[in-house]
C-alpha positions in Angstrom: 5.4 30.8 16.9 3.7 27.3 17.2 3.3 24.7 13.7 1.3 22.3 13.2 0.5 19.6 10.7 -1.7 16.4 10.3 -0.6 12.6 10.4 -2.3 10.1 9.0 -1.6 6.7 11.4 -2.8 3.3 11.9 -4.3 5.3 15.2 -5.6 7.6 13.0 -5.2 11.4 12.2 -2.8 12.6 14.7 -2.1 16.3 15.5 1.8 17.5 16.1 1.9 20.6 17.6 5.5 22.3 17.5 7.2 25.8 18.9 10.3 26.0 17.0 11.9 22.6 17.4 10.4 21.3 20.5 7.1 19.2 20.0 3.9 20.3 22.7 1.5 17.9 21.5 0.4 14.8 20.0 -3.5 14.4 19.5 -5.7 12.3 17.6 -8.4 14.6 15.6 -11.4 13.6 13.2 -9.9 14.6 10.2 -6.5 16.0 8.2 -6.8 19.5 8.2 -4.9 22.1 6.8 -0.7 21.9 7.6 2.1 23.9 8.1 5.4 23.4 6.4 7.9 21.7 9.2 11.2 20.8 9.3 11.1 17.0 7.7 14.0 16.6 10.7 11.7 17.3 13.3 8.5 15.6 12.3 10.3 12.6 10.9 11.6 10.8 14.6 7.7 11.9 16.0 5.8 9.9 12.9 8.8 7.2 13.1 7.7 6.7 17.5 4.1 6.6 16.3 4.8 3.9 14.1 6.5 2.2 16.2 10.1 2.3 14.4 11.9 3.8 17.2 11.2 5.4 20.8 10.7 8.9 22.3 14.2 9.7 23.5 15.8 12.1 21.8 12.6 13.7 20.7 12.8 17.4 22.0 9.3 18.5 23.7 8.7 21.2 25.8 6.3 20.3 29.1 4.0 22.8 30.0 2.4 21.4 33.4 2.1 21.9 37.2 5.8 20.8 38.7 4.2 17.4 39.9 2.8 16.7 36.4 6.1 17.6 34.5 8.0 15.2 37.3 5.6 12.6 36.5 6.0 12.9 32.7 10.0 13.0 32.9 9.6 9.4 35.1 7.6 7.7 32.8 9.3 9.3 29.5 12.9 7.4 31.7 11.0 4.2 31.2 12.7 1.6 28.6 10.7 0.0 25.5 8.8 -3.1 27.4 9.2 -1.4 31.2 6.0 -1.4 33.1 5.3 0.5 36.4 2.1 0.7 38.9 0.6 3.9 38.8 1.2 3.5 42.9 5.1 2.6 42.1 5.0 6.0 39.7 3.6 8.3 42.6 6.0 6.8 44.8 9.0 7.7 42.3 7.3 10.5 42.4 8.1 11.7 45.9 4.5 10.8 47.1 3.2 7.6 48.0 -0.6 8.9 48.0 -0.6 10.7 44.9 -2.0 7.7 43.2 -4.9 9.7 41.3 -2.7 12.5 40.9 -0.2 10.6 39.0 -3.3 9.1 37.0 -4.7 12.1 36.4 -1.0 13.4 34.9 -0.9 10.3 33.0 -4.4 11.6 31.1 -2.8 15.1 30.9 0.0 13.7 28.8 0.1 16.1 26.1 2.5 13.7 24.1 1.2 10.1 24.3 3.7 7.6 22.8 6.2 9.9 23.0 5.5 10.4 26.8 4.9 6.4 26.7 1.8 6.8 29.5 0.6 3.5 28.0 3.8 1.7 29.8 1.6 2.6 33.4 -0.6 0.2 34.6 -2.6 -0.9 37.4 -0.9 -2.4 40.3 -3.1 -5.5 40.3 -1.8 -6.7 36.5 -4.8 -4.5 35.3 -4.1 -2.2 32.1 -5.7 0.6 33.6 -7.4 3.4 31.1 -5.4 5.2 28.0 -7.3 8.0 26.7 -6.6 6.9 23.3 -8.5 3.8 24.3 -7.7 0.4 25.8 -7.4 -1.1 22.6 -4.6 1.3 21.5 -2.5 0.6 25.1 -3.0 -2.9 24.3 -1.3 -3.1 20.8 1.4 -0.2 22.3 2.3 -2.5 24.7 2.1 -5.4 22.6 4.4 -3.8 20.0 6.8 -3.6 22.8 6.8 -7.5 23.8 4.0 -7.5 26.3 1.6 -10.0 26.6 -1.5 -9.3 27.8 -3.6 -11.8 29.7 -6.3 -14.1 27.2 -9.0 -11.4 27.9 -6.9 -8.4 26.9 -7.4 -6.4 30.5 -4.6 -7.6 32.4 -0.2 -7.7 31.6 0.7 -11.4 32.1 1.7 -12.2 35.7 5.4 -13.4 35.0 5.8 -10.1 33.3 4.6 -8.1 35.6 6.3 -9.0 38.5 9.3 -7.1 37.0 8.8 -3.6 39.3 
């Protein structure tokens, strides 16, 4: 039996689809809707990573995804608060240098962004890539974190990249 209910962010209204205790989703939608009654226990961590008060481990969600998108997703969920990684370095991790696109494609499958931090993969060139939540939100996600981003906003700053 899957819940749901509506959360009003500085991202906006943001969907939480549970099954029991384990999240499946986390998507931004036009307006609050109707809710189910949930757990405070189990909503409580998901509104506190959205805000930014804590991270996604610990957060029980339940993948549903090809084997190479749910190996993808368990990389990048591994990633610490402030870690960034290539979307090449990802697909290598991966078990497959050339899956490049693949690994970008999983990254805008992610059915739990911030929880899955996605926003934490980048270009390999410096360049922040695409977030389907829009550039502006992986900007201020990965500013949150301690990130700078280059004077134009497009780009991670070059001494901070050079960490992977």
């Amino acid at each position: 039996m899957t819940q749901q209910t509506v959360i009003e962010t500085k991202f906006g209204y943001i969907e939480l689809l549970f099954d029991i205790t384990d999240l499946l989703s986390v998507t931004r939608v036009n307006s609050r809707k109707s809710s189910d009654t949930i757990d405070s226990s189990i909503v409580d961590p998901v509104i506190d990573c959205i805000a930014g008060k804590r991270d996604g481990s610990g957060i029980p969600v339940r993948l549903i995804g090809s084997m190479f998108q749910i190996k993808v997703w368990n990389i990048i969920r591994s990633l610490q608060s402030g870690e960034v990684i290539s979307y090449s370095e990802l697909a290598r991790r991966a078990g497959n240098v050339r899956a490049t696109r693949a690994v970008a494609a999983a990254c805008g499958k992610n059915p739990c962004p911030i929880i899955i931090p996605c926003h934490r993969v980048t270009r390999r060139d410096s360049g922040l890539g695409g977030f389907f939540w829009g550039i502006d939100v992986k900007r201020e996600l990965l500013t949150r974190e301690g990130l700078k981003t280059s004077s134009d906003g497009q780009n991670i700053q070059p001494d901070l990249y050079s960490r992977f």
